[in-house]
N, C-alpha and C positions, 0 to 999 in steps of 0.2 A: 686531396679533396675528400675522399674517404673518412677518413682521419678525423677533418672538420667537422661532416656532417656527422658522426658520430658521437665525438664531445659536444655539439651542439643537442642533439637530442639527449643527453646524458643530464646536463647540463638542466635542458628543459624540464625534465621529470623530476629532478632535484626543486627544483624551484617550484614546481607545481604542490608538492608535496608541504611547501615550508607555507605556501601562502593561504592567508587567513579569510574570510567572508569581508570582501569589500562591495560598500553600498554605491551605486553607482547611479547613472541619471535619468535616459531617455526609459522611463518606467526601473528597473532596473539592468538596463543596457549599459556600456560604458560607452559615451559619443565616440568614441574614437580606439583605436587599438596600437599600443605604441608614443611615444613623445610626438613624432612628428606626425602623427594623423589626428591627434588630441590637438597642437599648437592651431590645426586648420579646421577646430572644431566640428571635426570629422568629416568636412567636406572634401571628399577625397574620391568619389565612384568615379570619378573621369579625371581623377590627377594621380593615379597613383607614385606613390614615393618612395617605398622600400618594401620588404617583402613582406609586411604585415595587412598589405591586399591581398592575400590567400582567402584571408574573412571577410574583406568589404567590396572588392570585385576583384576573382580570380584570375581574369582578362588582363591586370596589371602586373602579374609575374613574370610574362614573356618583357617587360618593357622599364622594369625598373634596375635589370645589370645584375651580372653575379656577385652576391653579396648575401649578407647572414646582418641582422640585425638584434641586438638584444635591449629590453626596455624594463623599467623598472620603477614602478611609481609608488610614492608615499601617499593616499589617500586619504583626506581628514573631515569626515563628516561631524554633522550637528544633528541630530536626533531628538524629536521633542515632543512627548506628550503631555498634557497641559488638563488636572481636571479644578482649576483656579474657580469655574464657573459654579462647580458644586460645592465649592470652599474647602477644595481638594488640595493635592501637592503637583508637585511638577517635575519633570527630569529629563536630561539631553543626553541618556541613552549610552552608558558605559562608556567602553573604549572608541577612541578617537581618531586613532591610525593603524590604517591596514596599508598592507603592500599588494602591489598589482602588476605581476611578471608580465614578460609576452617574449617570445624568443620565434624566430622565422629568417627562411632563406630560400634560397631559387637561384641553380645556374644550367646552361643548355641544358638537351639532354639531348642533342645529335650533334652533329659536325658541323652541318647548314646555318644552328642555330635560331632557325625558326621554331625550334619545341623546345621549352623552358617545363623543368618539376623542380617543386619544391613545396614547402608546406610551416611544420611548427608548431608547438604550443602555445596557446593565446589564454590569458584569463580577461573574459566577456562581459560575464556580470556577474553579479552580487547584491546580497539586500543581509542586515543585519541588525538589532538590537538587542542590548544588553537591560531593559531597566529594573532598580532594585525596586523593592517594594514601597506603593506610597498608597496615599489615603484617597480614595474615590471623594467619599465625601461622610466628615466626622458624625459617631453618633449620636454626638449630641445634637448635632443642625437634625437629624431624624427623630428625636424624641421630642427636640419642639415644635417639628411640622405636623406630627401624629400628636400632640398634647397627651404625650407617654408620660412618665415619672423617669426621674436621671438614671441614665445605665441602661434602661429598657433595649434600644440598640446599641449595637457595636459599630466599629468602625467598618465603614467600604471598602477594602483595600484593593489593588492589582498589582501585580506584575508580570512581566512579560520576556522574554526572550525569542529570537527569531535566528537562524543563518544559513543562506543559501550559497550555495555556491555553483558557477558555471563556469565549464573548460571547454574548447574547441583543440583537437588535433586535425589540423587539415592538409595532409597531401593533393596535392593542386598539379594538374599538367594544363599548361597556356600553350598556343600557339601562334605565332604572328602569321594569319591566310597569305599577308601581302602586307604591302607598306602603310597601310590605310586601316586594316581591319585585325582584332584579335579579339581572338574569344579562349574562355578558359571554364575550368569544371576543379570543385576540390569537395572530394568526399569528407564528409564531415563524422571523426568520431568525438563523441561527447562523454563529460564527466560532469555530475550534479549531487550535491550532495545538500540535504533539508533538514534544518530542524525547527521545531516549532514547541513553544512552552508557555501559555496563554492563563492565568488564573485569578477569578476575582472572586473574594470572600464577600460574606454576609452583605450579600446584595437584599435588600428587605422585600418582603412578599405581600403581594394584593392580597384581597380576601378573597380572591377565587386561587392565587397560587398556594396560600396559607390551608386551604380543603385538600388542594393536592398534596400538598407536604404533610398531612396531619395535624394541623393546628401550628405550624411552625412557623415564626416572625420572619426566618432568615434561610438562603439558600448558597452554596457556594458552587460555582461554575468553573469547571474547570476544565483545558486541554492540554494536556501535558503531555506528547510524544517522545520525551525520555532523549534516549542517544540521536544522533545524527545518523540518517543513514545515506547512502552512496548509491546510485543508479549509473548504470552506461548507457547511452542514448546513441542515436545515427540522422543523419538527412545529408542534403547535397547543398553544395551554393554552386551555378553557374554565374557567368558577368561576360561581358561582350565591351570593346573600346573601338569606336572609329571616328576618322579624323576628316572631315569635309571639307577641310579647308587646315593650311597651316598653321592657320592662327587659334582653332578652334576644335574640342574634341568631346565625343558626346559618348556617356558611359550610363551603362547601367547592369545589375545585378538583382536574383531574386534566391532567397534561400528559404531550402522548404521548410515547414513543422519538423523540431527535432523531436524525434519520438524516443521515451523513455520508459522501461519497464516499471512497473509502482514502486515505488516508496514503500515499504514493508517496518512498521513500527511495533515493538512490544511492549505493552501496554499494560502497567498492573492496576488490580481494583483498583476502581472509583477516579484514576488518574483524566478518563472523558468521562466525565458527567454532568448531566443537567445542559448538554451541550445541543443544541440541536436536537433534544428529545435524548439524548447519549442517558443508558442506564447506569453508566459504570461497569460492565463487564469487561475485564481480564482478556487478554488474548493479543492477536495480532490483525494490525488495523493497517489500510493500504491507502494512500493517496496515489492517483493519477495525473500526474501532471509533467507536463510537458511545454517546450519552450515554441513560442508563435512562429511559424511563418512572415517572411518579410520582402519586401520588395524596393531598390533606390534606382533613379536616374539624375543625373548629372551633367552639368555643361562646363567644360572648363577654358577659359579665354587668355591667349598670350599675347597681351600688346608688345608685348618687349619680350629682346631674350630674357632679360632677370625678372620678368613680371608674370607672374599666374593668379587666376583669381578660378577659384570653384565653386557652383552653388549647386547644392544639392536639395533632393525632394523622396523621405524617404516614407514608407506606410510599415509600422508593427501591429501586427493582426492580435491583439493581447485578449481580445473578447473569445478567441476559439481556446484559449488553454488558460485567463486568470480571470473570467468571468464568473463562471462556477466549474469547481474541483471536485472530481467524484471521491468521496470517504467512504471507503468501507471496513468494517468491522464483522465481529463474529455475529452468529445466529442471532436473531434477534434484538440489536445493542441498540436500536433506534425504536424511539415513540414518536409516531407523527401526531402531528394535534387534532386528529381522527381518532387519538387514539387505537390504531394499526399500529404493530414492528414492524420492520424492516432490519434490514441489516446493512444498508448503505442511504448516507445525504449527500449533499451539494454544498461545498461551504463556498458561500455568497462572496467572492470577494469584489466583486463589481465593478471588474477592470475593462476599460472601453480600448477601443484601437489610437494609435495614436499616426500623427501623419508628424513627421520629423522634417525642421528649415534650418540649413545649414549654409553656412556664407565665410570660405579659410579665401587666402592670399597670403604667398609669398613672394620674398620679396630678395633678389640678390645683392646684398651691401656691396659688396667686395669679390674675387675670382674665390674666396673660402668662407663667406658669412654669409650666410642667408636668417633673413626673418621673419616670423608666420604671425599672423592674427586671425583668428577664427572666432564665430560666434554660433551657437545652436539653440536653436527653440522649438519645445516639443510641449503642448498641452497636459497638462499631469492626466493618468489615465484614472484615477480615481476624483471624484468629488464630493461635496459635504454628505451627499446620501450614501457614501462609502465609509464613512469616517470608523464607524463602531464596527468593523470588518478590518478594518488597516490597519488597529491599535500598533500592530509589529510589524507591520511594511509601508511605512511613511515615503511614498514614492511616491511626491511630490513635486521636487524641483522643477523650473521650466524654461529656464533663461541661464545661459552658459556663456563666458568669456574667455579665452585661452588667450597667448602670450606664449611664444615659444620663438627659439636661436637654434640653429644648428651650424657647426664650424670642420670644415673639413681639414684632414691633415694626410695627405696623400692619397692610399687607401684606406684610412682609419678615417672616421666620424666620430664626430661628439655632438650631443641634442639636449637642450633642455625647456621645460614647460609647465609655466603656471596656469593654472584652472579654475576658475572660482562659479559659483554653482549658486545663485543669488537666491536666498531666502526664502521661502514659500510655505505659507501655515495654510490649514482649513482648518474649519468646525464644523461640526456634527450639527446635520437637522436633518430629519429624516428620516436619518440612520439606525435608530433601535430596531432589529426585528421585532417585527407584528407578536411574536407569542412570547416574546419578553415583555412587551407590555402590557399582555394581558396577566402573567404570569407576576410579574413585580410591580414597584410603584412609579421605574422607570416611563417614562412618558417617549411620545417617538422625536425628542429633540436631544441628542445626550451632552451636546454643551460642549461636549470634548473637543479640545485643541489639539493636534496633530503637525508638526512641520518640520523642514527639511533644509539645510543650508551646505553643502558642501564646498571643501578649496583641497587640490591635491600639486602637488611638485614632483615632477620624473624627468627622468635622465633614461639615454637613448645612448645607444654607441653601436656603433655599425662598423663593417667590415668591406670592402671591395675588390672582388678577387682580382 
């Protein structure tokens, strides 16, 4: 057993290491962790299924059997910003497939058998964009809305890159109180790692932003934080399972704000500027940010042996850590539009809370097939008044379908699971900041189309000791 657990976390850290920023759904949460909590469109706080409840209620490790689970998904987003309205270009945002590890396990840890530890490497979530550079809007459509002479402006351009990454390591110890009741605790260590690279050229200038600049038609905005940097983070998940009847079992789980030490970026001339009052000064700039607090409860009902059905009801607290991000910077790097420095803003990204509906059943074919259907719907956390905030975090989707089989073969499992993550665009009204407008010729509607389509395919293979 030794042994196991060993190469298993070997194992995990390997994989941890190899895997990419994958864009994931309930804001940038993944619905589910694993094939088979993904197949039950994450409805899983009072069904747990194998040891990848360390993350989603720790209460389920005493009750899912000693066993090590390993899962591996191919995720394949559609990414889309869209500036067609300004007679711009359009793009679905680089690369297409990312991988998405999870590895977890849990057997006693007395003789009694009523106290279960275990834990594992989980990858959570993810948000990423890759896109090349395209045309905001030509300058020649700007030379004949100003009745300039040809060439007068130049082209709008943007590009963007984004990739976050989230890891949970969680050792978990569950206890079964009695036949009826468990509850469990896993201490959460975290791994985050941020990048962020934001720049639009010759955005054209009002006559009050044309004073500021010195007489100049044009201004370029930029936030380019350079390298990716890497944070370790901590919080707890507790979850609780009790059964009130045979037929029926009622679960829930709340995990706290993971807290992470800043984002530490170095930052050469002029790479933030024009950004939120940003002067362009050199140096090293910090973001704060931290992943939400959450909270699920669950009812899980078994008309039948081979029949389960779970519905869950979960809240992501996204307003306390992606509403606004504290940026700080060196001595003076900020102009507010007071005209005061500062040395630190708030960047706006306008993320609201979301309340997560989730609806999985499974179903047993056979004494070795079982088969899962789940569905998730979560309100996207931003909306049109966020759009010119989001450019590089399109975390939009809201409606999820999963499709998943698992087939047993003694103590060995095999799982697998398709996801499809249905379409969803906004546009921008609203959305320009108030001193862009004043600043340029931008108006507060930017027109921009923003959207989000995801489908991923994983496989599960599991182990029973």
């Amino acid at each position: 057993m030794r042994k196991i657990l060993v190469v298993s976390m070997v194992l995990a850290f390997l994989v941890a290491l190899a895997a990419g920023p994958a864009l994931a759904t309930n804001g940038y949460q993944l619905i589910g962790i694993g094939q088979i909590q993904k197949s039950m469109g994450g409805a899983v706080t009072a069904a747990p299924m194998d040891a990848m409840t360390a993350i989603t209620n720790p209460a389920g490790m005493s009750r899912v059997g000693k066993r090590a689970d390993f899962s591996m998904e191919m995720f394949l987003p559609d990414r889309k910003v869209d500036f067609s309205s300004n007679y711009g270009e359009s793009s679905f945002g680089g690369t297409h497939m990312y991988g998405v590890p999870a590895i977890g396990w849990t057997a006693p840890a007395n003789d009694a058998g009523d106290v279960y530890f275990g834990g594992g490497m989980y990858g959570t979530s993810g948000l990423g964009v890759d896109y090349e550079e395209l045309v905001v809007m030509p300058g020649s459509m700007l030379d004949m809305m100003t009745g300039s002479p040809s060439g007068t402006y130049s082209n709008v351009t943007f590009n963007g890159f984004s990739a976050v990454q989230f890891w949970k390591m969680a050792p978990t110890v569950a206890v079964n109180l009695n036949n009826k009741l468990s509850v469990g605790v896993a201490l959460n260590m975290d791994y985050q790692s941020v990048a962020i690279s934001e720049t639009i050229n010759n955005i054209p200038l009002s006559s009050e932003g044309s004073m500021m600049f010195g007489g100049a038609q044009s201004m370029d905005v930029k936030f380019d934080l350079g390298r990716p940097t890497s944070q370790m983070g901590f919080g707890a998940t507790v979850g609780v399972l009790y059964d009130p009847t045979d037929m029926i079992t009622l679960g829930a789980m709340y995990s706290t704000k993971q807290y992470f030490s800043e984002s530490e970026f170095r930052v050469g001339t002029g790479d933030v500027s024009n950004f939120m009052g940003a002067t362009g000064q050199a140096g090293t700039y910090k973001m704060d940010l931290d992943f939400p607090q959450q909270f699920a409860v669950g009812i899980a009902v078994k008309p039948t042996e081979r029949l389960i059905v779970d519905f869950d009801v979960k809240w992501i607290n996204w307003e306390s850590t992606h509403d606004k991000v504290k940026f700080t910077g060196p001595s003076n790097s900020f102009m507010t539009s007071s005209m005061m420095m500062t040395d630190s803003v708030d960047l706006e990204f306008g993320w609201e809370n979301q309340w997560v509906y989730a609806l999985g059943t499974r179903y047993k074919a056979t004494d070795k097939l079982t088969l899962s259907a789940g569905f998730n719907y979560a309100k996207s956390p931003i909306d049109e008044a966020d759009v010119f905030n989001n450019l590089v975090f399109p975390a939009v989707v809201e409606k999820h379908l999963a499709l998943g089989f698992d087939y047993a073969f003694d103590n060995w499992g095999f799982g697998m699971t398709f996801m499809k993550a249905f379409e969803k665009k906004l546009t921008g009204e609203g959305d320009v900041p108030t001193d862009m407008q004043k600043m340029t010729m931008f108006d507060a509607n930017s027109g921009i189309e923003i959207g989000l389509e995801e489908e991923s395919l994983g496989f599960q293979i599991s182990y029973r000791f």
